[in-house]
Every structure is written in structure tokens, then in C-alpha cells.
C-alpha positions in Angstrom: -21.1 11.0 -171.9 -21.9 8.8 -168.9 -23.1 11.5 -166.8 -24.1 15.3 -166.0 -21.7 17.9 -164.3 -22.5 19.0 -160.9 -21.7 22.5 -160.6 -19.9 24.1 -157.9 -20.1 27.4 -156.4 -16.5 28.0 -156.1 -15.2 28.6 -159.8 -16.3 30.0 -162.5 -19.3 28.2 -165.3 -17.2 28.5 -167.8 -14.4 26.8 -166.5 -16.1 24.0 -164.9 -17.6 23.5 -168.0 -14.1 23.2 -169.9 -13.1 20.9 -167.2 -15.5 18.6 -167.6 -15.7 18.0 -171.4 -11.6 17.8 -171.2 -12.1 15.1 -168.6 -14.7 13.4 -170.3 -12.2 13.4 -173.5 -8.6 12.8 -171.7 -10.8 9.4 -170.3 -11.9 8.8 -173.7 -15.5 9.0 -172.2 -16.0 10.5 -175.5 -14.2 8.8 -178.1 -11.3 10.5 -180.1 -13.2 10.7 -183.4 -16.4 11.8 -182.1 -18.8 14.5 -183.3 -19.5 16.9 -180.3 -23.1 18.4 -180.9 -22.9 22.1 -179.3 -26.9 21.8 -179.0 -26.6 18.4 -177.1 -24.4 19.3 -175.3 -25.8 22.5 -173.7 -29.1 20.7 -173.1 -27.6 17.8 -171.3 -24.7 19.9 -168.8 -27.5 22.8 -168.6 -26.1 25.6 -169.7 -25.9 27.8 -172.7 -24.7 27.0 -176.4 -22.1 30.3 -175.8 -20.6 28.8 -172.7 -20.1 25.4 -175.3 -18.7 27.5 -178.0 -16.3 29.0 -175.5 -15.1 25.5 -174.5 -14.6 23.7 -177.9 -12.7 26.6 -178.7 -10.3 26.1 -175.5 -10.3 22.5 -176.2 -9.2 23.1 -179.8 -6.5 25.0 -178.5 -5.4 22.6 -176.2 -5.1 20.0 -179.6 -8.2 18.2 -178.4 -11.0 18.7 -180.6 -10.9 20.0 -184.5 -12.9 22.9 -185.2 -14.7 22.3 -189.0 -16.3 25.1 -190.7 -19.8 24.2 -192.3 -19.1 20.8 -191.0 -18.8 20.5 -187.1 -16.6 19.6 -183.5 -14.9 16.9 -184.0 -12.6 15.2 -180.9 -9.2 14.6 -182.3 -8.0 11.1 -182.8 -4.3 10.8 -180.8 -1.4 11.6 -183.0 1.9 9.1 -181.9 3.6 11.9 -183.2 2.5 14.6 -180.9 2.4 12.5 -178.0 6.1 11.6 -178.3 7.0 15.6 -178.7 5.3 16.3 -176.1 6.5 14.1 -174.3 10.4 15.3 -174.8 8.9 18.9 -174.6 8.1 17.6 -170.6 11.0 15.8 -170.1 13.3 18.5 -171.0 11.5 21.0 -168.9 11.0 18.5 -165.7 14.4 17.8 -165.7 15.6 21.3 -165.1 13.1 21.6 -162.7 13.8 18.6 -160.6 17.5 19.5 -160.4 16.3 23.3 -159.0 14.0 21.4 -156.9 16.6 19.4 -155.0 19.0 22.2 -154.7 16.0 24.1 -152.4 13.1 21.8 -151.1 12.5 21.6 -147.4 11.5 19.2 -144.8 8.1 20.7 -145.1 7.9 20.5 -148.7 9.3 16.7 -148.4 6.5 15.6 -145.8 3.9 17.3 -148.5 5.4 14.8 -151.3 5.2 12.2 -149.2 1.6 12.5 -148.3 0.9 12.9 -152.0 2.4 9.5 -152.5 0.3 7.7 -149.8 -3.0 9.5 -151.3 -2.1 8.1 -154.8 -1.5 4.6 -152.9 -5.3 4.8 -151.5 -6.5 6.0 -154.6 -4.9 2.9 -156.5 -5.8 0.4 -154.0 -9.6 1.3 -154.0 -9.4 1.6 -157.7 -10.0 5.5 -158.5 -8.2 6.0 -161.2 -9.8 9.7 -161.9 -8.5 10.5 -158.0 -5.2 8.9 -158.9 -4.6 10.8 -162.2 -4.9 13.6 -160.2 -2.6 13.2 -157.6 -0.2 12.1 -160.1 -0.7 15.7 -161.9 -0.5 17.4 -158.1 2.6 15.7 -157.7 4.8 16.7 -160.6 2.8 19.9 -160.6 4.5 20.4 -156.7 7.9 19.7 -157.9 7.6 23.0 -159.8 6.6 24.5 -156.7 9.2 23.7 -155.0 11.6 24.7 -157.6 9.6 27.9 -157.4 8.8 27.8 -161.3 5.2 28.0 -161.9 5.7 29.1 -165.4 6.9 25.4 -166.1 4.2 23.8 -164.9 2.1 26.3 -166.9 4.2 25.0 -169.9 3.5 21.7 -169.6 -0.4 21.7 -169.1 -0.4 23.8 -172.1 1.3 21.2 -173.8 0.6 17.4 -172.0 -3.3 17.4 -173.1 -1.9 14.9 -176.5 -0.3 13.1 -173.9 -2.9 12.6 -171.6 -5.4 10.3 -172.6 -2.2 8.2 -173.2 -1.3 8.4 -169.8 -4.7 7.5 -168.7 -5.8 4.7 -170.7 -1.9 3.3 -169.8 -3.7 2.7 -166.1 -5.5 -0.3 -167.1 -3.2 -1.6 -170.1 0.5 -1.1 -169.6 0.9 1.4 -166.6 -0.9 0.3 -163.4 -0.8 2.6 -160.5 0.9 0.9 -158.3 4.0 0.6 -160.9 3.7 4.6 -161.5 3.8 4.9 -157.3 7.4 3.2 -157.3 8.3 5.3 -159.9 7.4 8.4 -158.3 9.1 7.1 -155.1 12.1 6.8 -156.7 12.2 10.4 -158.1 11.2 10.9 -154.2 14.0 9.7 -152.8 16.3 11.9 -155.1 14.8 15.1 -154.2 14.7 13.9 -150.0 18.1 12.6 -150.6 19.2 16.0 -152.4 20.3 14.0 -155.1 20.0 15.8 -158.3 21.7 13.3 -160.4 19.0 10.3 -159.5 16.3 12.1 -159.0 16.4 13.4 -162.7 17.4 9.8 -163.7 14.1 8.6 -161.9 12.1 11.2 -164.0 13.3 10.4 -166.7 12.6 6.5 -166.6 9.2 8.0 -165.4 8.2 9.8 -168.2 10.1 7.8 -170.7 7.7 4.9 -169.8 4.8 6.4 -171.1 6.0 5.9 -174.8 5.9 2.0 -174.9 2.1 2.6 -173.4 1.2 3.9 -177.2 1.4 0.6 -178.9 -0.7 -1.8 -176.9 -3.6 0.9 -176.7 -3.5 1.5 -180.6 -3.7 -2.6 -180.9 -7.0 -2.2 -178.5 -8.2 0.7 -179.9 -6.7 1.6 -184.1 -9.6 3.4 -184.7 -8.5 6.4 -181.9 -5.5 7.0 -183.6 -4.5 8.5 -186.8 -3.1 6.7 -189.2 
């Protein structure tokens, strides 16, 4: 891990410190395949082995690490498989809700997209991908918003960590931000448009992308996925 966690006074320990070992993982800061040490790890964040213990266990839930008996932690290698069920898992959801979304967003809500999309365009032109990975989640995450169903975004985090540290290694390999930006335009221009029929279309171009990223990272990296 490249570096400690600075903690906040706003949240909770506990769930700063599953944030940051799921960050660390979805930017394959530590490798899929990895023994996680709950010892180390304590002694290097600061913070007790409990809080750890907690954390692997919500990351294990999440399908990120592998929980071993007698043997140890162990971050999971990506499984093609899962990625591409989540994936469709997404797509059927996001759909739905970006058809309910244009049938009730408002000028206001519009204007907030909007700034979204020129935050991911700083964030890609100064080359923060973290920043921009974020946006990207605050983006579809405000389309459920709009489409006032929070339970589906709640559905898809508990489902899009497989897919994740696809979607972020795709920013330097086969997905560049910029491209993703269009993308989400496009899905934009639906939902300002009121256009349920293309801004579903747009969505689902954007998430179908993500598939064809799983290739050229398992050529870079075979030994992060499972065979």
C-alpha cells in the first residue's frame, strides 16, 4: 500500500477504514491475489486488529477478498464471469431507472448533471483518475436520484465491486476519460432532451463498453485473473 489513511472527523473509523482498503483494492494498489496481513495492516493505518477484522469481513462480502480458515485474507483475483453478470445485473437496473429519470428530472437536476460532467472534464485533463472515478460513480449514482430510486443505486454498489477494478484499470488501457465523458454526454442529452428511448440507448453503449476492457487488461496482467 503506497500510503497511510488520513482520518477524518466526519464519519465513522470503521467506515473510513473499509473505504480505504476497498480503494486501495478496486485500484489494484493491492494486487488481486494478495495476502492481506490483519497485524500489518493495523500497525500501518493505526488502528486496531478488530476494526481490520470488521473490514475484511465487509470486503469479503462485497466479493473482494476470500476469507481462509487456518490459512489467511486473501484479495480475490477478478472473475470475467462475475464481471460480465454484474455487469447485466447494472444494465438491467439503470435502464429502468434512466427511463423514470427522464419522465421526471428538472432544470435544476439538469444544471447539477451538467456540472458533474465539467468536474469529470477537469478531473481528466489534470489526470486524477481517483477524482474522476468518483464523479463517474456521482453521476450514475444522481440518475437514481432523480428517478427517486435510491434503493437501485443501493443495488448496484452492492453488486459493481467485481466490476470495478475493471472499470478502473480500463482508464489507462482501453477506456480513457475523456471517451467515458462523451459517453456520459450522450446519456445527458437524453435525459435534458426527455428522450427516454436514447438516453437508455446511450447507457447502454456506456456500460456495454466496459466488457471489451476485460481482455486487454488480462493480456497485461493474467496473473489477476482467474483462470
Amino acid at each position: 500500500m503506497p500510503k497511510a489513511f488520513d482520518f477524518n472527523n466526519h464519519e465513522l473509523i470503521n467506515l473510513q477504514v473499509y473505504r480505504f482498503l476497498r480503494n486501495e483494492i478496486i485500484s489494484c494498489s493491492i494486487a488481486p491475489g494478495s495476502v492481506l496481513s490483519e497485524k500489518e495492516i493495523s500497525l500501518y493505518i493505526g488502528v486496531s486488529r478488530q476494526l481490520i477484522r470488521e473490514a475484511f469481513i465487509k470486503l469479503a462480502e462485497a466479493g473482494l477478498v476470500q476469507i481462509l480458515p487456518q490459512r489467511g485474507t486473501f484479495v480475490r483475483r477478478i472473475s470475467a464471469k462475475r464481471v460480465a453478470e454484474a455487469r447485466y445485473i447494472r444494465q438491467v437496473i439503470e435502464c429502468a431507472v434512466v427511463r423514470r429519470a427522464c419522465a421526471c428530472i428538472t432544470d435544476e437536476q439538469v444544471l447539477s448533471l451538467e456540472h458533474n460532467l465539467r468536474r469529470q472534464a477537469l478531473a481528466a485533463d489534470n489526470d486524477k483518475f481517483r477524482e474522476f472515478f468518483d464523479l463517474d460513480d456521482s453521476y450514475h449514482q444522481a440518475l437514481a436520484d432523480i428517478a427517486e430510486c435510491q434503493l437501485a443505486w443501493k443495488t448496484i454498489e452492492s453488486i459493481k465491486s467485481t466490476m470495478d477494478r475493471v472499470r478502473y484499470l480500463s482508464l489507462s488501457v482501453v477506456s480513457p476519460p475523456r471517451d467515458l465523458i462523451a459517453e456520459h454526454y450522450r446519456i445527458f442529452d437524453g435525459l435534458k432532451k426527455r428522450d427516454a428511448d436514447a438516453a437508455e440507448q446511450a447507457l447502454r453503449r456506456h456500460l456495454g463498453h466496459m466488457i471489451l476492457s476485460i481482455d486487454p487488461i488480462a493480456a497485461q496482467h493474467p496473473d489477476w485473473f482467474e483462470g
